[in-house]
C-alpha positions in Angstrom: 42.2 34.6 -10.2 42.9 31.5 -8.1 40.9 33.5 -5.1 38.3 34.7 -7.2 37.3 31.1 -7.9 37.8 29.9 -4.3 35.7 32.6 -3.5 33.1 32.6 -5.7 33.0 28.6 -4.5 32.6 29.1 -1.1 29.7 31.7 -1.8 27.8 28.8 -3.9 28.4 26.3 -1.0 26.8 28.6 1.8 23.9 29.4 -0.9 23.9 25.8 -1.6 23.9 25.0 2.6 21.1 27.6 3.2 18.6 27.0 0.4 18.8 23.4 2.0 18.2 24.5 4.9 15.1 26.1 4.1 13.4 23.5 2.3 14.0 21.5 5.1 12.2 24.2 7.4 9.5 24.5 4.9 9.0 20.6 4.6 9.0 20.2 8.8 6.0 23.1 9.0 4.6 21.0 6.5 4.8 17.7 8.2 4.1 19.5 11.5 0.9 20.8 10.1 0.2 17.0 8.8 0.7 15.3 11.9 -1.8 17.7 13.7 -4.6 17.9 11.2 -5.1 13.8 11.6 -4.4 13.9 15.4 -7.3 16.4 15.9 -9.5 13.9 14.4 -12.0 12.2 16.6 -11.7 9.4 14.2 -11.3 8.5 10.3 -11.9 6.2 7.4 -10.2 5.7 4.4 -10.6 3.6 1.0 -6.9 3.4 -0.3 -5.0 1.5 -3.0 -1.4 -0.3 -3.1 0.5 -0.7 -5.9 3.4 -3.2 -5.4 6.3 -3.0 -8.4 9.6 -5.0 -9.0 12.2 -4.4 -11.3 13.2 -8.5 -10.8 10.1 -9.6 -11.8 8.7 -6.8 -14.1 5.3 -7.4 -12.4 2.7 -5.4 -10.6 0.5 -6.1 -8.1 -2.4 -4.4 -7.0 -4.1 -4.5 -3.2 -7.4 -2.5 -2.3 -8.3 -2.2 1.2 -10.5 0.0 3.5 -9.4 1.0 7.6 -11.2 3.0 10.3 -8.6 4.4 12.8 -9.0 6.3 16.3 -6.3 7.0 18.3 -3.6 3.9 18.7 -6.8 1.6 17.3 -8.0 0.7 13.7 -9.6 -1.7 11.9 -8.0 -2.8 8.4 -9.7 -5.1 5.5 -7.6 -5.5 2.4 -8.2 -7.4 -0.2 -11.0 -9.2 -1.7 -13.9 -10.4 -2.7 -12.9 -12.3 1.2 -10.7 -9.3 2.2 -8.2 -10.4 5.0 -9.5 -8.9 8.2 -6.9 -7.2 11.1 -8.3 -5.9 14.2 -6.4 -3.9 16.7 -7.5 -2.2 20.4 -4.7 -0.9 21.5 -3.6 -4.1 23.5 -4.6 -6.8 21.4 -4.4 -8.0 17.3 -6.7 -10.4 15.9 -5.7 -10.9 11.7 -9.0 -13.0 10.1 -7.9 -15.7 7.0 -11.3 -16.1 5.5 -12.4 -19.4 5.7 -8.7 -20.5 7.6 -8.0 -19.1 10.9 -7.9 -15.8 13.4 -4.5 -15.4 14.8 -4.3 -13.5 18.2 -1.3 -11.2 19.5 0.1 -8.1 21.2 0.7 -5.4 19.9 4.0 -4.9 19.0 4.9 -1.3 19.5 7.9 -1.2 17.2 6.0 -3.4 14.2 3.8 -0.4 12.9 3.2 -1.3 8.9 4.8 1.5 6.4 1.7 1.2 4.3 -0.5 2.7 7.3 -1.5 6.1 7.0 -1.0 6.5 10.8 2.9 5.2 10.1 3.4 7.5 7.0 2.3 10.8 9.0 4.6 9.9 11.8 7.3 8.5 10.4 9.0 11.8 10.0 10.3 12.6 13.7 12.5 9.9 14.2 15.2 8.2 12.1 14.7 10.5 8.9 16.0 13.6 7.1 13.4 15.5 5.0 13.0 18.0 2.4 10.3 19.7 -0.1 10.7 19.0 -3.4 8.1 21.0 -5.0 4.5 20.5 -6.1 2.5 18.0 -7.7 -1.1 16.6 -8.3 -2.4 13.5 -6.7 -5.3 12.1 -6.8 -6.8 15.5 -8.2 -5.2 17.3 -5.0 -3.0 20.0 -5.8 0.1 18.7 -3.1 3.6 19.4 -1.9 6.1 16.8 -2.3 8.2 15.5 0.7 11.4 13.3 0.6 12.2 11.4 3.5 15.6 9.8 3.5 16.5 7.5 6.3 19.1 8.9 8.7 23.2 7.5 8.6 24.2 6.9 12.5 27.8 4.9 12.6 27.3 3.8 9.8 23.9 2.3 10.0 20.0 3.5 9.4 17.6 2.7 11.3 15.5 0.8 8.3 17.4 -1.7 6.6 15.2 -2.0 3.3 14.1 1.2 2.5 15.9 3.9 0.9 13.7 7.3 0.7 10.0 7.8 0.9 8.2 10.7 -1.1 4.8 12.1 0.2 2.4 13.8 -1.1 0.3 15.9 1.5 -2.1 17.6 -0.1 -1.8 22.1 0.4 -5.6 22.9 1.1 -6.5 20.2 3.8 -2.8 18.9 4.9 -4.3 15.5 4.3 -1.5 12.7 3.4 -2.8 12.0 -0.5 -0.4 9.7 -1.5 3.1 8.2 -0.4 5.9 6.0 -2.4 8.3 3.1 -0.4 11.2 3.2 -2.6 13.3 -0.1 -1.4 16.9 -0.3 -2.2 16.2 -3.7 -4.0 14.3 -1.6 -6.4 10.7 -2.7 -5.4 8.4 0.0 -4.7 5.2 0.8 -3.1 2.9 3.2 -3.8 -0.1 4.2 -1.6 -3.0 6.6 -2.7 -6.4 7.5 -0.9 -10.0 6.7 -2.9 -11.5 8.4 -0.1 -11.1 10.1 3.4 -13.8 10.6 5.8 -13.2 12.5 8.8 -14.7 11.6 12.1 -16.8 8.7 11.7 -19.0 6.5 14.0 -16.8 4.1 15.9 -17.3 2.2 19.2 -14.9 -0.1 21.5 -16.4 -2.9 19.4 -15.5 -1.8 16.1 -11.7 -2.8 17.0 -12.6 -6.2 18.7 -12.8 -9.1 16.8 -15.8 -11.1 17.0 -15.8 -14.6 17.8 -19.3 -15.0 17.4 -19.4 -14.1 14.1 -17.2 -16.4 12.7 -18.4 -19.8 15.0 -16.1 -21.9 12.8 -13.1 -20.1 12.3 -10.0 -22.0 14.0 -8.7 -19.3 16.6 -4.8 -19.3 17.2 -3.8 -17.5 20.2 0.0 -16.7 19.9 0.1 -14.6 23.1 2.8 -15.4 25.5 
């Protein structure tokens, strides 16, 4: 009897070992699929909304913003009515405080935002484990459901605050819908698109902040 059970064990741990296995297959296709769908894009521009929950404070916070992105370059505006105003060409950041200051910068290749879009669809191939979960509806987008969990390596991850992310990439278009920053302090983040336009009008200039513009706005230039 004592082997039966052993036996019948190991069978649900290899069953266990390959249906995990092939979710995590199924889920890489997904992302894979994802990742190449926004890269084939000449350009894009979305209309999103973050909401920002704590258990510690039992409050909510909510932070609209719009961004055009091509290639390595966007331009962000979040918040409002005097949205706060972050350009980026590649090389350079200029972040507009309405009625303040422009701060200037570069780009910091390992300081890429989890609430981007660009982030979210990438984030995937380095530091995480990933696996379906099943389907859902966001934002009126019938979608599969992702898990990212941040890889263990000696002991450490490679992100200190977060502990998983869930996605939401929607099955007709592979568009990223919607994606949730679960923090192992308990605050969360939750990211879902108003709108997605594929391929809009951009120039060089679009990126580039302009001094013009803004004659008496105090310009900080933090570049080394």
């Amino acid at each position: 009897m004592k082997k039966i059970f052993t036996y019948l064990a190991c069978i649900a741990f290899v069953s266990f070992v390959f249906a995990q296995n092939v979710k995590q297959k199924e889920a890489r296709q997904i992302l894979d699929e994802m990742s190449v769908k926004l890269k084939a894009l000449n350009s894009f521009k979305v209309e999103f909304e973050t909401v920002m929950s704590s258990p510690v404070t039992k409050m909510e916070e909510t932070i609209k913003g719009r961004m055009i992105v091509q290639g390595n370059k966007y331009k962000l505006l979040i918040g409002g009515p005097e949205p706060k105003e972050i350009y980026n060409n590649g090389t350079t950041i200029w972040t507009l405080f309405p009625g303040e200051e422009v701060t200037i910068s570069d780009v910091d290749e390992e300081d890429n935002s989890m609430l981007s879009i660009s982030s979210m669809v990438e984030s995937y191939k380095e530091g995480y484990k990933y696996m379906i979960e099943g389907d859902a509806v966001a934002n009126g987008k019938n979608c599969d459901v992702i898990t990212l969990v941040p890889e263990i390596v000696n002991g450490e991850t490679s992100v200190d605050e977060i502990f998983k992310i869930r996605l939401f990439v929607e099955k007709k278009t592979r568009i990223l819908q919607k994606w949730v920053i679960f923090e192992k302090n308990g605050n969360r983040y939750t990211t879902s698109l108003t709108s997605f336009t594929p391929n809009v009008k951009v120039s060089p200039s679009t990126f580039v902040y302009d001094t013009k513009a803004h004659p008496n706005i105090e310009v900080n230039d933090m570049r080394e």
